[in-house]
C-alpha positions as CSV (number, residue, x, y, z in Angstrom):
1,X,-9.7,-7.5,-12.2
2,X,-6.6,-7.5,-9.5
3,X,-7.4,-5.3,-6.7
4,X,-5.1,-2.6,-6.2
5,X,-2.4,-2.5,-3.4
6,X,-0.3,-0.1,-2.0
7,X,3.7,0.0,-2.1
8,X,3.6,-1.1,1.8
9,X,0.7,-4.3,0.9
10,X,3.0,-5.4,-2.1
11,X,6.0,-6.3,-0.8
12,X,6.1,-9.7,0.8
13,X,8.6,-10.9,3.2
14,X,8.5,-7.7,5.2
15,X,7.3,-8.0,9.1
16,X,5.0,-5.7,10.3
17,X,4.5,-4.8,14.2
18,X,1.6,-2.8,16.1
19,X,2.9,-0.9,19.0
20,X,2.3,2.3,21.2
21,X,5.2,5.0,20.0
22,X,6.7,6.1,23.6
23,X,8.7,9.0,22.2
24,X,9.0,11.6,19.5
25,X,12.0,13.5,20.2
26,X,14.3,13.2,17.6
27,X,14.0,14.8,14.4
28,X,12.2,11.8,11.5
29,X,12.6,8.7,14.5
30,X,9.9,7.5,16.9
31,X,10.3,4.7,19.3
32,X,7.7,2.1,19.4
33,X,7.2,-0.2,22.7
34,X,6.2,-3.5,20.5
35,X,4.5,-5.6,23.4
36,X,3.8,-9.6,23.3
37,X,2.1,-12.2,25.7
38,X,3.0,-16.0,24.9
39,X,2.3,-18.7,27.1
40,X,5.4,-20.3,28.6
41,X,6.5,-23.6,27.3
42,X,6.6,-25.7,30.3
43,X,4.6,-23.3,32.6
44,X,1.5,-22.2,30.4
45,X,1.4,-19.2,32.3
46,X,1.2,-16.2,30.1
47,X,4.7,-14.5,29.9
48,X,4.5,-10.7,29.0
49,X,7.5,-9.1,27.1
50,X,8.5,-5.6,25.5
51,X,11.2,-4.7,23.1
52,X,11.6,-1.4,21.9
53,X,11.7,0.0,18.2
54,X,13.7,2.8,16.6
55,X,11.4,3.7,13.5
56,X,11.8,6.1,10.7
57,X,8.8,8.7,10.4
58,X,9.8,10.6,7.4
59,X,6.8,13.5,8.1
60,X,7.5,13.6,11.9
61,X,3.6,12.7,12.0
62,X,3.0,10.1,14.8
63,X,3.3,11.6,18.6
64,X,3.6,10.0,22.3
65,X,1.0,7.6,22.7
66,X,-0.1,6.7,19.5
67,X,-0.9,2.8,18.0
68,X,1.4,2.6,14.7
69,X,1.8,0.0,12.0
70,X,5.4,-0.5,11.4
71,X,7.4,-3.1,8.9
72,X,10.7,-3.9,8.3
73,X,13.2,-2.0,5.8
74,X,17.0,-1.6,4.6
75,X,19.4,-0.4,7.8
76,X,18.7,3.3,8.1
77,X,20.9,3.7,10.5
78,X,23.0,2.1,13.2
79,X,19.9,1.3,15.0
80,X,17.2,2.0,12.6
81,X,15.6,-0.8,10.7
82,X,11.9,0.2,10.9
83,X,9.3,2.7,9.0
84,X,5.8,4.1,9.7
85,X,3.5,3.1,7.8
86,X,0.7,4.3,9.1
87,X,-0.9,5.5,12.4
88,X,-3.7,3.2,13.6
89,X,-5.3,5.4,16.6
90,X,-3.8,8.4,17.8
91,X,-3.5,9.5,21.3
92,X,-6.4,10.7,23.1
């Protein structure tokens, strides 16, 4: 038998991040602080970078401080692009 997946595991093609959400204000959007370290081409030296997230969070469940799981979608909104898909650790 197939195992089971959920509508978020089934549909391929979709990125998914993990980032630390750094603000809850709005009403349904979170922003998530997505942060990488590469090594630099020439260099090697690791190079650390941040961009920021505007993600949809339909139950307004996830708050300040809190690892999320996040993938790609349709355009929300002007900046939107991103849903929650699930909250991985929550603030302490």
């Amino acid at each position: 038998m197939a195992e089971q997946k959920t509508p978020q595991e089934s549909i391929a093609g979709r990125k998914t991040r993990l980032g630390v959400v750094t603000s809850d204000v709005r009403d349904k959007t979170i922003t998530v602080r997505i942060d990488t370290a590469r090594p630099h081409p020439v260099y090697g030296k690791t190079v650390r970078r941040s961009s920021n997230l505007q993600v949809h969070d339909e139950t307004n469940t996830a708050g300040v401080g809190d690892t999320v799981r996040v993938m790609e979608c349709r355009p929300l909104s002007a900046t939107k692009r991103w849903r929650l898909v699930e909250i991985v650790e929550r603030a302490r």
